[in-house]
N, C-alpha and C positions, 0 to 999 in steps of 0.2 A: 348611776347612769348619767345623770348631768355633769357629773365631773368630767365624766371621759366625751361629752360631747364639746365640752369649754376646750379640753384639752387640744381637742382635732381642729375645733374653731381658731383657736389660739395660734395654733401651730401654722394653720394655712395662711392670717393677717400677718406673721412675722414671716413668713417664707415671699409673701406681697412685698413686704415693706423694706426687704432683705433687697430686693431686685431693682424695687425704684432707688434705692441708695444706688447700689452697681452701677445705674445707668449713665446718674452725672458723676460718679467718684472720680473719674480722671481729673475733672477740673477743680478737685477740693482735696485736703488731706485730712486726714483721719483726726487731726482735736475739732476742727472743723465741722467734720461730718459729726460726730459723737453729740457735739456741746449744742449744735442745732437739734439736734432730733431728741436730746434730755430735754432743755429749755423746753419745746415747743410741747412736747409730753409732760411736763409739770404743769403749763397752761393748763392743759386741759385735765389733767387728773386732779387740782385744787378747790376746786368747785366740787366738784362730787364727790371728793372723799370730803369735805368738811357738810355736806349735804347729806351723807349717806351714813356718817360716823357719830352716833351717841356714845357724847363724853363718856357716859358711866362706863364705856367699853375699853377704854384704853385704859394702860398701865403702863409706868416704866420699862418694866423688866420687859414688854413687846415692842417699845418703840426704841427701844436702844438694839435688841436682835435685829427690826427692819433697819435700823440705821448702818449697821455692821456688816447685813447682808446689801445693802446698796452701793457701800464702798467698793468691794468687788464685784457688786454686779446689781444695777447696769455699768456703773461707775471703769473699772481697771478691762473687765470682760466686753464691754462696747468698744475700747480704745484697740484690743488685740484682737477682735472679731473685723473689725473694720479695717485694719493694718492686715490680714490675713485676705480678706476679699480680694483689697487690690491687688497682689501679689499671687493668688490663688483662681482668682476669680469666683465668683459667686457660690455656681455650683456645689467644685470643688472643695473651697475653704467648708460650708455649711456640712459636707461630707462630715469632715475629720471632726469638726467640731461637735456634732451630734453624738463622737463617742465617748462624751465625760462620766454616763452610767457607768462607763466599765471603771475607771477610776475609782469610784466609791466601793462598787464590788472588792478590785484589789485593796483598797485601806483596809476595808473588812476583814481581809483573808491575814492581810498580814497585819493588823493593828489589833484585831478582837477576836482574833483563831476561827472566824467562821468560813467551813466546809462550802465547796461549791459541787452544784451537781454536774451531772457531764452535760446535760443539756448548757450549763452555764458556759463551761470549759467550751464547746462549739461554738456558743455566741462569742467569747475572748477570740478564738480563731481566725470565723467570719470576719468577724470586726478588724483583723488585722491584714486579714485577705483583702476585703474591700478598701480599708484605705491605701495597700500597697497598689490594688488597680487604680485608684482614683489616681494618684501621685502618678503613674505611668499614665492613666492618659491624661491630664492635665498637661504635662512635660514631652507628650510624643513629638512635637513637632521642635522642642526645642532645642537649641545647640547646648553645648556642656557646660558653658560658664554659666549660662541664663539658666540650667537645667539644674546647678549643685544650686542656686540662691534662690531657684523655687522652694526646694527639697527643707533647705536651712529655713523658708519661710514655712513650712508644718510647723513651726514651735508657736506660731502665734495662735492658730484654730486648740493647737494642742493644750498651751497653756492658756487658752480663755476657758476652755471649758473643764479645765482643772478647779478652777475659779471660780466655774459658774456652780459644781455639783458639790462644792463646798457651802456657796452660798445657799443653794437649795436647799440645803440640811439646815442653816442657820434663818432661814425663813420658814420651814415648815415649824420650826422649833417657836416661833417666833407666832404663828398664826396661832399655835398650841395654845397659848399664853394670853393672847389678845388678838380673835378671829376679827379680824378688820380689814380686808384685802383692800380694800382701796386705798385706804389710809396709809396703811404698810406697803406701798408701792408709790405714793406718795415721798411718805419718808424714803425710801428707799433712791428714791430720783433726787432729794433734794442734797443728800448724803454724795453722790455721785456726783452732782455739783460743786459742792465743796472740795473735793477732788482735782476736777477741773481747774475751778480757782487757786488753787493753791500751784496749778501747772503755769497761768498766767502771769502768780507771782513770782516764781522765779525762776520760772522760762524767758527770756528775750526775746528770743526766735520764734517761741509761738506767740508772742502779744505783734510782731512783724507780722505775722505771715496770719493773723484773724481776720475772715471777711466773712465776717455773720450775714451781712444784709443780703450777699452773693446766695452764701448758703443757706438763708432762708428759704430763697426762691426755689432751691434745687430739691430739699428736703424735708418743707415743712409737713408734705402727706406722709413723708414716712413716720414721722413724729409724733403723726395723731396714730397712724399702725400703731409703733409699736406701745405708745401707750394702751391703745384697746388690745394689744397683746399682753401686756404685762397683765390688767387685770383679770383679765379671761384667764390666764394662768395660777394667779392668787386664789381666785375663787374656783377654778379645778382644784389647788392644793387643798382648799379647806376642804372640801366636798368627800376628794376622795383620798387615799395614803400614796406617799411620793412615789412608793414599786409600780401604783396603774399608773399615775398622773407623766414620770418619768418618759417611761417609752412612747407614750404616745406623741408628749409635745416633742420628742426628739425624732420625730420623722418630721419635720420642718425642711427636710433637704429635698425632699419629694415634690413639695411643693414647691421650693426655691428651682428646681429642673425645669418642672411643670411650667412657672413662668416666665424663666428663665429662655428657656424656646419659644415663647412669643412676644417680650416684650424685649431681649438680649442679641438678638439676631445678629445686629451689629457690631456689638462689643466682644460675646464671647461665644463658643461653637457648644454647643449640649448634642455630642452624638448619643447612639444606643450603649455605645461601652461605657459610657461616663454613667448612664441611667442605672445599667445593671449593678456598674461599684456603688451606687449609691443605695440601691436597693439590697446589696449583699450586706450592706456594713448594717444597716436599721434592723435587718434580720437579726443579727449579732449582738445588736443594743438589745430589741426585745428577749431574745434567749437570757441574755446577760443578767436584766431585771426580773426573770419571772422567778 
């Protein structure tokens, strides 16, 4: 039972932290937005995971899984979550990208022959149902060049969370081994970093276009979010097996609606049709995982 309550905790701080990004992203771009809100969430996760982490608990073989599982995510999956907002918007993008459940399902089906039930096969549906509405009303108002380069931006919600349910495999695998959630999310941030740096190395255009001190000001609450998301998350994983933990943190778009209508007003429109795509497609996830 605490697991699935960390879960729903989890999922509402990141659906928060999701919205106060949205709010200033016009004025920042996406390595930007990404490398502030890592940074700022290592601050704060290094003290308590080295507070909270007796040595006798770690082990290679865990800290090299959380390392692996940080490279894609926060690491590659914050850079294409965040490239997917601005182009999507908030709502929107948070939709599509909540259906990375179904992705592991299909690996399963076609990588390890396992059977799905019809309930599953409805959720696959739903879930295609609902992002086909979201896509339509994100794009109703728009003309047709701006409407195909919406359309072409789905690959970035899509493939973050290709990413992400990958990595979630390689972190539960990893808590298996060495139950350390904060440490391992820790690692996992500092891994993402190194990433980063290697973009600054030999990117040009992004070591130009860095304005930390700007993006500080604009994103450093998000930063402590989604750090107190990430480990809320960790410690659902341990608690309970990835099939509850899954569906639940992935109704996170609920809540990105949710505040999205009051804190979004200006930036982007959240009608009832977008509500419903968004609640049709979490339908779709939960069938998907149970």
């Amino acid at each position: 039972m605490i697991g699935v309550v960390l879960a729903l905790i989890s999922a509402a701080t990141s659906g928060l932290s999701v919205v106060l990004v949205r709010k200033h992203s016009a004025g920042s771009n996406v390595f930007n937005m990404s490398l502030v809100i890592t940074v700022v969430g290592l601050v704060v996760l290094c003290p308590l995971a080295f507070v909270s982490t007796p040595l006798s608990a770690l082990n290679v073989e865990g800290v090299v899984l959380f390392a692996v599982s940080g490279f894609f995510s926060p690491g590659l999956v914050r850079l294409l979550y965040y490239k997917g907002m601005k182009k999507l918007g908030a709502s929107g993008n948070a939709a599509v990208f909540a259906v990375y459940p179904l992705y592991s399902a299909l690996f399963a089906v076609v990588l390890l022959g396992e059977l799905l039930s019809l309930g599953n096969w409805l959720g696959i549906f739903l879930i295609v149902v609902g992002v086909v509405f979201v896509d339509l009303t994100v794009h109703s108002n728009s003309g047709s060049a701006e409407e195909n380069v919406g359309r072409r931006s789905l690959g970035f919600p899509i493939l973050g969370g290709v990413m992400l349910g990958v990595s979630s495999i390689i972190r539960k695998a990893a808590l298996n081994v060495c139950n350390v959630p904060v440490f391992g999310v820790m690692v996992a941030y500092v891994f993402s970093l190194v990433l980063y740096g290697l973009f600054l190395v030999f990117s040009a255009q992004t070591r130009r276009e860095l304005e930390f001190k700007r993006g500080f000001k604009w994103f450093w609450v998000a930063g402590v979010g989604q750090a107190v998301t990430w480990i809320l998350a960790f410690y659902a994983l341990s608690f309970e097996q990835v099939s509850i933990t899954t569906p639940l943190l992935s109704i996170e778009p609920l809540f990105v609606v949710v505040f999205a209508y009051f804190f979004l007003k200006r930036v982007e429109r959240v009608s009832f049709r977008l509500l419903g795509s968004v609640v049709v497609t979490i339908l779709g996830v939960v069938l998907v995982t149970l």
